[in-house]
C-alpha positions in Angstrom: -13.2 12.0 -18.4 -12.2 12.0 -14.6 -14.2 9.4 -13.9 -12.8 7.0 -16.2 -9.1 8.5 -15.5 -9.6 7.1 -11.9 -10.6 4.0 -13.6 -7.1 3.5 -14.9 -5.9 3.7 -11.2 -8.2 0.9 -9.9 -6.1 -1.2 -12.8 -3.0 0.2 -11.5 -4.4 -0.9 -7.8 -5.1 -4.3 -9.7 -2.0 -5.2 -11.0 0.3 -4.0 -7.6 -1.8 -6.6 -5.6 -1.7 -9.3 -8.2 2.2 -8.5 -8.2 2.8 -8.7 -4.7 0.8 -12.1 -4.4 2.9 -13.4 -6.9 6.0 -12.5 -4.9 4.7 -14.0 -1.7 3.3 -17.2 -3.1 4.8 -18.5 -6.5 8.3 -18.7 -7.7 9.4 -16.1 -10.0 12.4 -18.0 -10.9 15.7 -18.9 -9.8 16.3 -17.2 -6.1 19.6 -15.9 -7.3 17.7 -13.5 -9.5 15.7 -12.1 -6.5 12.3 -11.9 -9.0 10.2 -13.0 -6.1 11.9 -9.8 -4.1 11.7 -7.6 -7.2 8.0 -8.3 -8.0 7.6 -7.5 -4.2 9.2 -4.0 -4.3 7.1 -3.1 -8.2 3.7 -4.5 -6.2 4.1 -2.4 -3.4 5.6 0.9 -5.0 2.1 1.5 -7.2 0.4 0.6 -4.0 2.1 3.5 -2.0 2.0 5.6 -5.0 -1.7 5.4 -5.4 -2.3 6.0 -1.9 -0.3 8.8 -1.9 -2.7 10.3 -5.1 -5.5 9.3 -3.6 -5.0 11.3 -0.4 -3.6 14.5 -1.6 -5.9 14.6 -4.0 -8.5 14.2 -1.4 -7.2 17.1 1.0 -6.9 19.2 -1.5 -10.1 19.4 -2.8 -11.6 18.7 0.9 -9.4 20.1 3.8 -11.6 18.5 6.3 -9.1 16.6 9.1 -11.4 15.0 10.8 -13.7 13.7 7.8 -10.1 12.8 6.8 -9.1 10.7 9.4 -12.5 9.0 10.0 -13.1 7.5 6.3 -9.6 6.6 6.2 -9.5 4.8 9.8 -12.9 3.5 9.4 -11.8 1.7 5.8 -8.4 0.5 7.5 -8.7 -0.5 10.9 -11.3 -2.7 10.9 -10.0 -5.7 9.0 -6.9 -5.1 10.2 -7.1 -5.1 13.8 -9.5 -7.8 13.6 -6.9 -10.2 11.1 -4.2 -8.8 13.5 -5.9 -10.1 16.9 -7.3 -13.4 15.3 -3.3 -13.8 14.0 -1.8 -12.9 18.0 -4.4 -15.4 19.2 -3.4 -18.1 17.3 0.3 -17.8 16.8 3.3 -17.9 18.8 5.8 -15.5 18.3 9.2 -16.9 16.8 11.6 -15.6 19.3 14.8 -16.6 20.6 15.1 -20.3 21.4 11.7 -21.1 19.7 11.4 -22.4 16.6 8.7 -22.3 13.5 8.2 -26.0 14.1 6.3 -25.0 17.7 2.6 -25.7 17.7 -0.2 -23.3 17.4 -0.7 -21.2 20.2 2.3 -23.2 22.3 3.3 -19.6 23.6 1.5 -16.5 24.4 1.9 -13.3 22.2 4.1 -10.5 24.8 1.9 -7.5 25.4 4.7 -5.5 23.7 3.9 -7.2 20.8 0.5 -6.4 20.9 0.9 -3.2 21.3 3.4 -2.4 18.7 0.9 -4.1 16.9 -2.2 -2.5 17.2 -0.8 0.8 18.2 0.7 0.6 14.3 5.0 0.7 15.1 5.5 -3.2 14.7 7.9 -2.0 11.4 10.4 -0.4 13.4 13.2 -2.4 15.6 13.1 -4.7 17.1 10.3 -5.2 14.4 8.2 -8.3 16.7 6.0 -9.2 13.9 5.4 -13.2 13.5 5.1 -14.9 9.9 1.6 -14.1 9.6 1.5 -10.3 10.2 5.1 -9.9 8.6 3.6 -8.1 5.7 1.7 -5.3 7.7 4.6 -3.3 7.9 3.2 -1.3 5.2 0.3 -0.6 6.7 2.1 0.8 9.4 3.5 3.5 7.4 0.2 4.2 5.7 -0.7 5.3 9.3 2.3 7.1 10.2 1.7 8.7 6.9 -2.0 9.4 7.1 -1.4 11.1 10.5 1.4 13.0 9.7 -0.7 14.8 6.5 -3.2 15.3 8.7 -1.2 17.4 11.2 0.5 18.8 8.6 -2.8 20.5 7.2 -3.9 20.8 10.4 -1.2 22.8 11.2 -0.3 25.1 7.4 -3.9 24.4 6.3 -3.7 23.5 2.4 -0.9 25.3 2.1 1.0 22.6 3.7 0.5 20.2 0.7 2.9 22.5 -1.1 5.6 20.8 1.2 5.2 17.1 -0.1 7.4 17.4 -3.0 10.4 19.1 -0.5 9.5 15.9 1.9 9.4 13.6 -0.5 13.1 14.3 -2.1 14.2 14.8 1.5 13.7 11.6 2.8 15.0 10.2 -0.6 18.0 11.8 0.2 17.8 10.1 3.6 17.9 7.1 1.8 20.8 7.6 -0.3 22.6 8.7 3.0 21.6 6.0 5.1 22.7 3.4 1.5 19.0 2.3 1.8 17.6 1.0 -1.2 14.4 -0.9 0.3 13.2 -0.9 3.7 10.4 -1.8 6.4 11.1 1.4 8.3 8.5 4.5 7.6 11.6 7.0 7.4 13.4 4.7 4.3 9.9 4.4 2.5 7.4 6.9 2.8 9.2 8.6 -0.1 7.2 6.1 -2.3 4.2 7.5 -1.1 5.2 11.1 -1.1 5.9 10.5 -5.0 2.2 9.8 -5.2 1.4 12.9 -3.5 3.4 15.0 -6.1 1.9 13.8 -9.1 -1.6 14.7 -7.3 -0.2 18.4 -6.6 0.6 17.8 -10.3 -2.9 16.7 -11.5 -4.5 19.5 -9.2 -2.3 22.5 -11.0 -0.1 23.1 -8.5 3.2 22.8 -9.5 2.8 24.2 -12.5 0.9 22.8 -16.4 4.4 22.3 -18.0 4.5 19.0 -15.9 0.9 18.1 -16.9 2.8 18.4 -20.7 5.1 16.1 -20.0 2.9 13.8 -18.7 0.8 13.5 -21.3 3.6 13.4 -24.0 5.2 10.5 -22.1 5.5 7.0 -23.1 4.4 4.4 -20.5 5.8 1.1 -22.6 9.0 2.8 -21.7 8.2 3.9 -18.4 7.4 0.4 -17.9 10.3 -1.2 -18.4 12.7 1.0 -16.2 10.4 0.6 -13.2 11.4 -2.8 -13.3 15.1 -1.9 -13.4 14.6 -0.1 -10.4 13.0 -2.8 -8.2 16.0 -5.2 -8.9 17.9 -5.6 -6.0 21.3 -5.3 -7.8 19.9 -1.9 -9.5 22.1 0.0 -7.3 21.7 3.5 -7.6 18.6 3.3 -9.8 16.7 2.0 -6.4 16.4 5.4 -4.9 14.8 6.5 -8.6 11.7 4.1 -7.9 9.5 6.3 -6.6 9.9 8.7 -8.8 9.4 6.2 -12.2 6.5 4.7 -10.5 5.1 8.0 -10.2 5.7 8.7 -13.9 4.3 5.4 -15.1 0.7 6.2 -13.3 0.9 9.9 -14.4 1.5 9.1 -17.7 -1.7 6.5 -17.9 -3.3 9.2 -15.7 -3.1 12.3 -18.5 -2.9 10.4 -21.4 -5.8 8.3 -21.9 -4.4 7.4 -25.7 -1.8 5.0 -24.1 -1.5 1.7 -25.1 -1.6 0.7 -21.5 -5.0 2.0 -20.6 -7.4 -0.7 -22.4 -5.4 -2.8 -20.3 -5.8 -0.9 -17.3 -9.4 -0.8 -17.6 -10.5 -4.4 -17.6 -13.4 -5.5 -15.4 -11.0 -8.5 -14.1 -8.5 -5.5 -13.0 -10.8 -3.2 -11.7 -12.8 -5.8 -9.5 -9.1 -7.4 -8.2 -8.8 -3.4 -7.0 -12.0 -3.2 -5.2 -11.4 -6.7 -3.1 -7.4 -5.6 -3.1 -7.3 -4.7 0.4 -8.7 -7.5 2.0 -6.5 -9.9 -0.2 -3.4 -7.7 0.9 -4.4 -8.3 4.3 -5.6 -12.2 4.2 -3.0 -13.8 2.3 -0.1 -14.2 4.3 -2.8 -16.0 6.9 -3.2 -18.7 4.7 0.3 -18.9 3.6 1.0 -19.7 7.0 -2.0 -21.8 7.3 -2.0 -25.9 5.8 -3.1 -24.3 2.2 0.7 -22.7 2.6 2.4 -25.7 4.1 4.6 -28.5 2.5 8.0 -28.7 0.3 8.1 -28.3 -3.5 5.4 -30.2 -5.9 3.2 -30.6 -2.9 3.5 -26.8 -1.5 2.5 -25.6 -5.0 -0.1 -28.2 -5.2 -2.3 -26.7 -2.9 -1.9 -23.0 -4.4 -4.7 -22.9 -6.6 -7.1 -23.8 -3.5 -5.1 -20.8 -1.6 -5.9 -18.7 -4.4 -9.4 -19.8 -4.5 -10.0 -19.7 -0.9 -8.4 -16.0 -0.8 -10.2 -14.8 -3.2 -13.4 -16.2 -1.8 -12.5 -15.1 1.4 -11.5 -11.1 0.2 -14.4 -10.8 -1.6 -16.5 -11.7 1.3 -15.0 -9.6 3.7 -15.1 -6.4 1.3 -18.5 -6.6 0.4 -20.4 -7.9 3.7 -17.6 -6.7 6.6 -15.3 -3.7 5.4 -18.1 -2.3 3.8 -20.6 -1.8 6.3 -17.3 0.0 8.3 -16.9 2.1 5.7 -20.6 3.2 5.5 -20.5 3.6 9.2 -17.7 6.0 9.2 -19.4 8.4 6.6 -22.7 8.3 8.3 -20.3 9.8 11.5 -18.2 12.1 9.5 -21.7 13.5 7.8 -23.5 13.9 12.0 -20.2 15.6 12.8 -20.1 17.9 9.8 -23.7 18.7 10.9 -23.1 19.1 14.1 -20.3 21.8 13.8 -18.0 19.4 14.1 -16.1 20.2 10.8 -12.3 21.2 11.1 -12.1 22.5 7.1 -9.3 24.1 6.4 -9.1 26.3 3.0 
């Protein structure tokens, strides 16, 4: 039953890349609509929701920082610090009094910008990302995020999960201070994540089984439906509720396998876009910036079904013959470590 539980969140993870590829590189409709912004902001909150499942769900079943931190730098950093020096290389930055017309490589990349780069704080201001790495602000606050639950752990042991949902609603309320209703900056979006994180304290028992009840009573074709309210730009107050739908959307699909959204959720076509979804997230913006992404109207969208192909072709290749050999790397350190005495479990 877990096993094919989990399944439904690999369609979840399917269908937020799918979605935020769609934002980036069709058009969703008239721009005064904002689709293309909407679609963005419904990709990315089931991404950050998932993630924040995933890893709570992890640490509380295995308090092990340092097993933690390895699998989940060892699955991130690879790609990305390779896409990201490839991308420095070959771009110029867009600053002041250049322009996106410049040719490749007409200017060299500011060592600040490196560094905020690979050092993971290119989302906060002055925010010197370049078209082509525009998008890794998220994984910026993944980072943030996986190293602040790791010293939170390390710090309260398991107890310090308990403190997600507090965190979670607090920087929510930051939000709603601050009249953020999407944003770049960790601070004004980790709240997305942290939503994830309470519906795996959920899952796990923790807060209580009258939430698992609700959960499994819900009704994910209405769930559905106001999560896209909430990524419409013009939603107003309903933005700050995103994370919070999101996270009822995925539970509900999570602890009720009876709902009509499941058989969906576990195609093979969904399941396999999740295991590649990574290095598409990563990739794509690379070749939208590339000749496959170039041009003005019929031409521009011309060329996107060789973009698509290429991506794909190119994602799939880097998960299964580069990221994965990374990822097998870091578990065969974790496991030395763990023999070694090199544990730091926490219970």
């Amino acid at each position: 039953m877990e096993k094919q539980r989990f399944v439904v969140l690999d369609g979840w993870r399917g269908i937020s890349i799918l979605m935020v590829l769609a934002a980036h590189l069709l058009p969703l409709g008239p721009k005064v609509l904002q689709l293309n912004v909407a679609a963005g902001l419904f990709g990315m909150v089931l991404f950050f929701n998932l993630s924040g499942f995933l890893i709570t769900h992890f640490l509380l079943h295995r308090t092990d920082v340092l097993d933690f931190l390895i699998r989940r730098l060892f699955r991130i950093l690879p790609l990305v610090w390779l896409y990201m020096a490839f991308v420095l290389l070959v771009y110029p930055v867009f600053g002041p009094g250049s322009s996106p017309g410049s040719s490749l490589g007409s200017s060299l990349v500011s060592g600040e910008t490196w560094l905020a780069h690979m050092l993971f704080y290119a989302n906060y201001p002055p925010k010197p990302l370049i078209p082509a790495t525009d998008h890794l602000w998220s994984i910026c606050v993944e980072i943030h995020f996986y190293l602040g639950i790791a010293l939170l752990v390390a710090l309260l042991k398991k107890k310090g999960l308990m403190l997600l949902p507090f965190l979670g609603i607090g920087f929510t309320l930051l939000r709603v201070m601050n009249d953020m209703h999407f944003s770049v900056i960790t601070h004004f979006r980790i709240d997305e994540i942290l939503a994830g994180a309470i519906l795996a304290l959920i899952y796990n028992d923790k807060l209580g089984k009258g939430l698992r009840e609700f959960f499994s009573q819900g009704s994910a074709l209405l769930l559905l439906p106001l999560l896209v309210v909430t990524c419409l730009p013009d939603a107003g107050f309903l933005n700050y509720l995103r994370p919070y739908v999101a996270a009822a959307l995925i539970g509900v699909t999570l602890f009720n396998p009876q709902s009509r959204l499941v058989p969906l959720l576990n195609t093979r076509f969904l399941v396999y876009v999740a295991s590649i979804s990574y290095a598409l997230y990563v990739i794509h913006m690379f070749l939208m910036t590339s000749w496959l992404g170039s041009g003005e109207g019929l031409e521009k969208y011309a060329k996107r079904p060789l973009l698509f192909l290429t991506l794909f072709f190119a994602a799939h290749l880097s998960t299964f013959y580069y990221e994965k050999r990374w990822i097998a790397l870091g578990r065969r350190i974790s496991e030395k470590l763990r023999r070694q005495g090199g544990s730091y479990e926490f219970k």
